[in-house]
N, C-alpha and C positions, 0 to 999 in steps of 0.2 A: 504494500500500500504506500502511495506516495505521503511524506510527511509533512504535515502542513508546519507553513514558516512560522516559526515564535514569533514574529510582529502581528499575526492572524492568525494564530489559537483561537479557539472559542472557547475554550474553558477561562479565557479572562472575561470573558460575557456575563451579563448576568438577563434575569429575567426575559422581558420579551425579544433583547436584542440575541438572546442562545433560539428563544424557538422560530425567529426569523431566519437565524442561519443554517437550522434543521429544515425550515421546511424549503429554503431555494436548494439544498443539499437535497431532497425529496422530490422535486419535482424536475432537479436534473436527471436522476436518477429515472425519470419516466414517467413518476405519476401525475396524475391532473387535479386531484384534491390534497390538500396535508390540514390535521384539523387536533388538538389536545384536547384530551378530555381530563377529569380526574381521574385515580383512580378507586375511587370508593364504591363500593357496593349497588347492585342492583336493584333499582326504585322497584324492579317490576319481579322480585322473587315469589312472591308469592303467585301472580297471575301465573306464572311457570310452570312452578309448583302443580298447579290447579290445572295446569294444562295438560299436563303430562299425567298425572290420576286420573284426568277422565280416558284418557286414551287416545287423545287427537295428534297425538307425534305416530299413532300407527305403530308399525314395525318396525321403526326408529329406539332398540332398546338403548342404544350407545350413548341417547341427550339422557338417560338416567342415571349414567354415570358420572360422576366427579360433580354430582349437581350444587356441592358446596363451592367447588371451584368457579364454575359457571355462573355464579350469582355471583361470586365475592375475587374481582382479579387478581388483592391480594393472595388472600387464598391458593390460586392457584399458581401464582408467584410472590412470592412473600417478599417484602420489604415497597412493592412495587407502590410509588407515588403518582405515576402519570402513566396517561396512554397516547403516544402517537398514531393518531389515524389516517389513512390513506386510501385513497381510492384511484381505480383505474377504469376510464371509460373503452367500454367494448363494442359502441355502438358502429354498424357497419351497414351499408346498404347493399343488398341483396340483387345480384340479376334475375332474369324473370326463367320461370322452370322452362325446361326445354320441353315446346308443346308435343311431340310425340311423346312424351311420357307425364305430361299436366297431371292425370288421372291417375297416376304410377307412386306420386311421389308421397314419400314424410316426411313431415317438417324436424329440422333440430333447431332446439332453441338456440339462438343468437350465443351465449357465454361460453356453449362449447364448439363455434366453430371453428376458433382460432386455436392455440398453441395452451397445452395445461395451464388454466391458471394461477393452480398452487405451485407449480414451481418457479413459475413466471414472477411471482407476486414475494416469494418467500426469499430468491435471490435478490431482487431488488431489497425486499426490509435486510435481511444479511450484512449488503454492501453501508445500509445507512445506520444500521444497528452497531458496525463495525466501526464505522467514522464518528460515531457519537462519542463511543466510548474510550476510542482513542484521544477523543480533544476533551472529553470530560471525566472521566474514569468511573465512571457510574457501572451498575449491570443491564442487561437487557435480555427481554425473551419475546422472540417474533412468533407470531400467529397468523394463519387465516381462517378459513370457515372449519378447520380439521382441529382449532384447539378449543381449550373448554372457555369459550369467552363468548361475551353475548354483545357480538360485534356490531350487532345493527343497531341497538341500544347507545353506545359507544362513540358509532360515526354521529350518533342523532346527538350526544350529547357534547362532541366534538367540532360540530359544527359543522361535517361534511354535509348533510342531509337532513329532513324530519323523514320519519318511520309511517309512510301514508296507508292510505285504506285498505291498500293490496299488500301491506307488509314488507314493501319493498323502498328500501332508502332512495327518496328522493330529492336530489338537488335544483335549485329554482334555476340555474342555467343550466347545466348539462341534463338533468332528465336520469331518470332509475338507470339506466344502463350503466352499472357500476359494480366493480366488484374491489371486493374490501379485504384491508389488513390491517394488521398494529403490531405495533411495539411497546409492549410493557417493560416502563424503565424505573427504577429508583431515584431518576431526578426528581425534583419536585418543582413541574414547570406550572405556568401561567395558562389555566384552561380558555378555551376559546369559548365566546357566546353558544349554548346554545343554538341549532334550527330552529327557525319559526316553522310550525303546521301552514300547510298553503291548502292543502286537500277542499278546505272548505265544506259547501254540499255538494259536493260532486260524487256522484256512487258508480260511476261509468265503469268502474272495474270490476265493484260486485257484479250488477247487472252483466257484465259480458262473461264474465265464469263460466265456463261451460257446464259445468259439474257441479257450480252454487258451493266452494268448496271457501267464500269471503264468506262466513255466517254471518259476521253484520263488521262494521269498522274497525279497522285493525286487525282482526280476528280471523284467521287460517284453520279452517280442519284439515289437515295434513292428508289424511285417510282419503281425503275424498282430490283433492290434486293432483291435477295430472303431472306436472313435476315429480311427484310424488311415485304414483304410480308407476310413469315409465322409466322410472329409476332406480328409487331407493326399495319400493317392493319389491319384494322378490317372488313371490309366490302368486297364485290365478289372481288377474283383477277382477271383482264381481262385473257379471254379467251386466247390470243396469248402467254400469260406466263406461262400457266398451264403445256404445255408439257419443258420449259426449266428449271422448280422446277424440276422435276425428279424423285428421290426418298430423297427429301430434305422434313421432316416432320418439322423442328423444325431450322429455322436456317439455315447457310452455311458453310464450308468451304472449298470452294475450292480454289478461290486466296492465301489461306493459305500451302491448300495441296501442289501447285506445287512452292511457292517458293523456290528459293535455298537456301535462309540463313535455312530454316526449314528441311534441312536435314539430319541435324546434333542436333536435338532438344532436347534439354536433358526431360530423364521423372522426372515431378514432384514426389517428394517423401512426400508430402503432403497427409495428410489421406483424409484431406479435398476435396480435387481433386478428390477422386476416383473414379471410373464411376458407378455408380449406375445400367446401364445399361451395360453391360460389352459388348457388342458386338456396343455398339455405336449408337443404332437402336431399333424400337418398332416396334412389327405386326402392321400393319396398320389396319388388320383385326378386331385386337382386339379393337382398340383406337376406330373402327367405332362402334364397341359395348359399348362399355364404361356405364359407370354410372355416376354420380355425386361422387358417393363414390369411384367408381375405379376411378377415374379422381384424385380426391384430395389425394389416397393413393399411385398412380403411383410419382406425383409431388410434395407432403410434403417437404417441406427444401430444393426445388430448387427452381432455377431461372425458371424453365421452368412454372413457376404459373403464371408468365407473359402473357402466352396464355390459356384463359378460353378454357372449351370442348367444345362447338360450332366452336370456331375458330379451335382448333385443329383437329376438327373430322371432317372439312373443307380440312382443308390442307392434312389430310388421305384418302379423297375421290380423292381428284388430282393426290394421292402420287397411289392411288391404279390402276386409268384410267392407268396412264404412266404405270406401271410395267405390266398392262396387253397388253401393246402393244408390249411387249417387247419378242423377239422369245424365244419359251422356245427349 
């Protein structure tokens, strides 16, 4: 690592001129948000709590673990004073399907078309976790959506975004398309305001649910999400949900598609981000063909490895039933 010159050390900084120099150090490093939170305890433990007894995280038994950690950052870093939050926009515009196969296709959500995010995101905190600590001598521990940290809460109170009705952080200029990290440090820096809620009465995202999986504001049933579903479940999706998956292979986004802060979304200029699939979409026909080898050479260096080919070639038999019901 290159040494920075003792006339520009930042450990002779103090308060908001350290988390200025943090965060233009963060957004050379790539990202388009940088945002401190405290690091104190979770307003919303107990909703959690309450969320996960009833059984709305689904087949998700893993948020039951470390759920002291999860609510409390110290906790699951101890001595930890601040959180550095960071976001990265993944929004990308899509070409149109290639009309001999319009009726062929599944859609993948937008976040996994580009390049893993977790290691995409994790190297970048690394490299800023590393230059902190070198100019401050503090500790640090990076995260993304894999550690026990209740990040969305975090960026909202960090000032990247408010936590709107689809559950999805949204920023008043870039729009949800945003994927999240931190950096739990022992400094004890200067939190940034709060997001303002902008949602308003806008319910555009409930109402387009296919599945009605927003019960009311704010409020996710996981069980019933097709994110959910074509992902993180593993086993049959109930029958009554097969036809409101659609042509959703991998994912969703449509509470995403019809907000309004998202209509003005700037495209990511990130290489990383670029869609691998450019039209946004797989033949389904083909995924039911698949290999083990086409399987692993389609999803190499995505997220989308998250769903093994039995689950995927699952969710392509749903995706294929719906499109043939569909008038041609």
């Amino acid at each position: 690592m290159t040494a920075i010159p003792a006339e520009t050390r930042i450990d002779a900084l103090r308060d908001h001129a350290l988390v200025r120099a943090i965060k233009d150090r963060a957004v050379a490093l790539g990202f388009d948000l940088v945002g401190v939170a405290s690091a104190e305890p979770s307003r919303f433990r107990d909703y959690f709590r309450k969320w996960l007894d009833d059984g709305q995280a689904g087949s998700m038994a893993y948020l039951n673990n470390r759920f002291d950690e999860r609510a409390d950052p110290a906790a699951y870093f101890p001595g930890a004073q601040s959180v550095i939050c960071v976001a990265l926009n993944y929004y990308t515009e899509l070409e149109p399907r290639p009309p001999a196969e319009s009726g062929q296709q599944g859609r993948v959500a937008r976040y996994a078309l580009g390049e893993d995010y977790h290691k995409l995101i994790k190297d970048r905190l690394y490299s800023l976790a590393d230059w902190i600590r070198e100019a401050t001598h503090c500790r640090t521990r990076c995260g993304v959506d894999t550690a026990p940290v209740m990040e969305k809460e975090l960026a909202a109170r960090a000032g990247i975004g408010w936590v709107g009705k689809n559950t999805c952080v949204i920023n008043p200029e870039i729009g949800s398309w945003l994927l999240l990290g931190e950096i739990l440090t022992t400094l004890s820096l200067p939190a940034d305001a709060p997001a303002t809620d902008h949602c308003g009465s806008c319910t555009r995202c409930i109402d387009a649910c296919p599945t009605s999986a927003i019960v009311g504001p704010y409020q996710l049933d996981a069980r019933r999400c097709i994110s959910y579903l074509t992902i993180e479940h593993r086993g049959e999706i109930p029958p009554d949900l097969h036809a409101p998956i659609g042509d959703w292979l991998y994912g969703c986004d449509v509470c995403q598609d019809v907000c309004p802060h998202n209509r003005r979304a700037p495209t990511t200029t990130d290489p990383a981000m670029q869609p691998r699939f450019t039209s946004g979409s797989l033949n389904v026909n083909d995924v039911l063909r698949w290999t083990d080898e086409d399987y692993r050479s389609a999803v190499k260096g995505s997220a989308m490895k998250r769903v093994k080919l039995p689950q995927l070639q699952r969710n392509a038999a749903i995706v294929t039933s719906n499109l043939e019901r569909l008038p041609r």
